[in-house]
N, C-alpha and C positions, 0 to 999 in steps of 0.2 A: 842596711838592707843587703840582702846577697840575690844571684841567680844560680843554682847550681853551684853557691861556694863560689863565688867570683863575689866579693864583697864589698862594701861602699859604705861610705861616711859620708851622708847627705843634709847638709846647710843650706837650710830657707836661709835667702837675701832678698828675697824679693823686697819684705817692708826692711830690713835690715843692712847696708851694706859691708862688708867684713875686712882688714885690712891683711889678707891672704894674700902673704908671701911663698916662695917653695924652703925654704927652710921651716914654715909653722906647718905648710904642707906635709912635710916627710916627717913631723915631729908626731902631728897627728895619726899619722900613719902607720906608726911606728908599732909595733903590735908589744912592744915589754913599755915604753914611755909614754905611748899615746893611747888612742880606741883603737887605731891596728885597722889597716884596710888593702883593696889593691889599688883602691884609686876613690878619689875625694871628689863630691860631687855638688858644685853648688848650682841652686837658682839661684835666677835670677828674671827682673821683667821681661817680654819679650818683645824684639823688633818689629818682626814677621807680621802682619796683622792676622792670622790664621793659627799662629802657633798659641797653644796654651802658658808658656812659658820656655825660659833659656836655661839649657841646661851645659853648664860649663865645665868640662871632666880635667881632671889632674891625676896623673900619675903618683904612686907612692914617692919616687923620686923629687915632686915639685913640678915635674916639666907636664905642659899642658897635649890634653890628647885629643883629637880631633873627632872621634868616634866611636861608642861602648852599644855594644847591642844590650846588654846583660844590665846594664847600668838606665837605660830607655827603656827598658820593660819594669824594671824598678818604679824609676819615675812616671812612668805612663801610667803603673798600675797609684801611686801616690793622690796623682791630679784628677783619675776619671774618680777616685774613693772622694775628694776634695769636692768636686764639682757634680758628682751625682749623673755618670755618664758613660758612655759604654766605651767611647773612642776617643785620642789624645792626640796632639801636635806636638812635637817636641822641638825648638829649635834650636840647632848646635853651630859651631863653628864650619861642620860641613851642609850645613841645608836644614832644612827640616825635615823632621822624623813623623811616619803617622802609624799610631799601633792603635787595636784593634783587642778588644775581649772578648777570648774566644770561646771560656768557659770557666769555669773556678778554677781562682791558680794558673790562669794560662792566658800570654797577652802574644798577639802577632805585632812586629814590628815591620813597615818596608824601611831598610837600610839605605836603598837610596840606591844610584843606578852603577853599576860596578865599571871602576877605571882599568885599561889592561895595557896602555899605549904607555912605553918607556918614561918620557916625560910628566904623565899623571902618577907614577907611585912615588914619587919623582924616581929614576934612575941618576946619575952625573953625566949616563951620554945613552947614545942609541945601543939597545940591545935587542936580542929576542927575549922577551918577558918570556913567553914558554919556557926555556931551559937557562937560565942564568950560569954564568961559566963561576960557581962557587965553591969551593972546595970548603971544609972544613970536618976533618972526621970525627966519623964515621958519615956524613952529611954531603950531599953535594948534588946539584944540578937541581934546584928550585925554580919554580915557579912564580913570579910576579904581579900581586894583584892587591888595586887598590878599592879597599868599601870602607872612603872615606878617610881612613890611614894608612900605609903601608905595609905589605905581607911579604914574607917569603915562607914559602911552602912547599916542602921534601917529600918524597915518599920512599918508603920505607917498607921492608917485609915481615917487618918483626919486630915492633915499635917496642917491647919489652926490652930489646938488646939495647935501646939509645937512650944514652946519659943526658939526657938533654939538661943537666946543669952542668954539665960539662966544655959544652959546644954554644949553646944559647945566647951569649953575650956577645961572644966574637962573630955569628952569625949578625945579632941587631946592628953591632957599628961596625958590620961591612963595609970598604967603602964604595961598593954601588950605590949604599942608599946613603944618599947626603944629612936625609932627618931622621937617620937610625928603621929598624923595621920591628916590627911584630914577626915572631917566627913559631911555625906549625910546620910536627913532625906527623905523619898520614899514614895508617896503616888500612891499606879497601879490604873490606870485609864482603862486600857484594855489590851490585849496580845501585845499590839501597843503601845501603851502611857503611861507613866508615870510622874508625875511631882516630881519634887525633887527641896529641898533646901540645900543650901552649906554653911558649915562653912569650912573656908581651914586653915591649918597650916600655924602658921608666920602670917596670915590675919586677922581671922576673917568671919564674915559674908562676902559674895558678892554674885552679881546678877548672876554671870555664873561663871563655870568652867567644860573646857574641860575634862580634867582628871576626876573631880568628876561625870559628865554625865554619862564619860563611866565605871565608875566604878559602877557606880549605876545599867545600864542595865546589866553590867555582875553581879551583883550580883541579880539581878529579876530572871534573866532566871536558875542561879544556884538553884535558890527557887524552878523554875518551875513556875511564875509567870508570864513572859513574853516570846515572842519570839525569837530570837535570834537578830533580828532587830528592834526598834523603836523609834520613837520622845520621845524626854526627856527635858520636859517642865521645863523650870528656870525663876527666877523672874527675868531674865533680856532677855529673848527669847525662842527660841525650838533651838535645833542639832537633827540632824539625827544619829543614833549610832549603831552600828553594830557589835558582836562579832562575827567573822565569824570560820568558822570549823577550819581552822589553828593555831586559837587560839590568832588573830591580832583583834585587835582591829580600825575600821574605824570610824572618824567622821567627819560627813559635818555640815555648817555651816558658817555665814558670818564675815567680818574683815570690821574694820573703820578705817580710818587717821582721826583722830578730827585738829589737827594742828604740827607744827615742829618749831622748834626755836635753838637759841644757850643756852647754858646753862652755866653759872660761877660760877664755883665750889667756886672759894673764897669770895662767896657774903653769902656763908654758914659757915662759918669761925665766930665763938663767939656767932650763933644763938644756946641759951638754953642750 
């Protein structure tokens, strides 16, 4: 399944359990060795007595992630098609998730209520989240915000000029951020639009991410750059995203099935 080209390799466990390691992970992943994805998505039962099911995300790398906006509209749209139903509870490692169909093609997720205090993205010590003292060129003085994992967030006059596979890595295992960060380069196009590009923790480059969208509009409008609402233009499509006064985070936005199959784990056994 993808959103906008953010892609996922999603394994029902619920009736099943599976013996996922991060090396069968990243083999999986693998886009020449394996099905090739940004991050591995299993179910799982769920704890929650509200939630529909647990959805447990993994990085291409193996290392586990705490929160996928793009990957929850996947599976939300999976469970309400499952269950014959308009709305979905997701539960993750950060809370649980509730998305919302909002019309063909288009599911709203609340991500859940946005962290901004040093100690929640975690930081290693007290900072001003507003402007982080980071240098990395062409990059420097980010913003810090957590929905659910960890962001740093730049802005930028001309997002065409920045190699973000250039800077992207050394930016995640900054050592402000102790669990590595998700990094979004921000070009404001209006009080309304913005375009942003994504390197994610454990990834890489990719064309979308839910998370990084909405971590980017909250950090525009913390600027005073933006509205509270807007399109958040990625190279892999637009989400709609919205901090709202509660402090929740909503994004809308579409989910694909590209294909399903069975998968043998032991056909991965001595590759590499």
């Amino acid at each position: 399944m993808h959103g906008l080209g953010n892609d996922f390799v999603v394994i029902d466990g619920r009736e099943l359990s599976f013996g996922l390691n991060s090396r069968l992970i990243s083999m999986i992943a693998d886009r020449h060795y394996g099905i090739g994805c940004d991050q591995l998505v299993q179910l799982e039962l769920p704890a929650h007595k509200e939630a529909d099911v647990f959805m447990r995300i993994f990085n291409a790398d193996g290392s586990e992630s705490e929160a996928c906006g793009n990957a929850t509209r996947c599976v939300a749209a999976s469970i309400m098609a499952e269950k014959e139903k308009k709305m979905a509870a997701i539960e993750t490692i950060a809370g649980v998730l509730y998305a919302v169909r909002e019309g063909p093609g288009l599911i709203s997720v609340d991500m859940g209520k946005v962290r901004l205090n040093w100690d929640e993205i975690p930081l290693v010590r007290k900072m001003d989240t507003l402007n982080l003292k980071i240098k990395v060129k062409p990059l420097a003085g980010p913003t810090a915000v957590n929905i659910g994992n960890p962001h740093a967030v730049f802005f930028v006059p001309d997002l065409d000029k920045v190699l973000l596979e250039d800077c992207g890595r050394k930016v995640e295992t900054h050592p402000f951020y102790p669990q590595r960060t998700n990094v979004e380069v921000v070009q404001v196009l209006s009080r309304n639009r913005i375009r942003v590009k994504v390197w994610e923790r454990g990834v890489g480059i990719t064309k979308a991410s839910g998370s990084c969208a909405a971590a980017a509009l909250v950090a525009a409008h913390r600027r005073g750059l933006t509205n509270r609402k807007a399109k958040v233009v990625l190279d892999g499509g637009s989400l709609i995203v919205e901090w709202k006064s509660n402090g929740h985070v909503i994004q809308t936005g579409p989910h694909a099935e590209v294909f399903s199959g069975n998968l043998c784990l032991k056909n991965f056994q001595g590759i590499r």
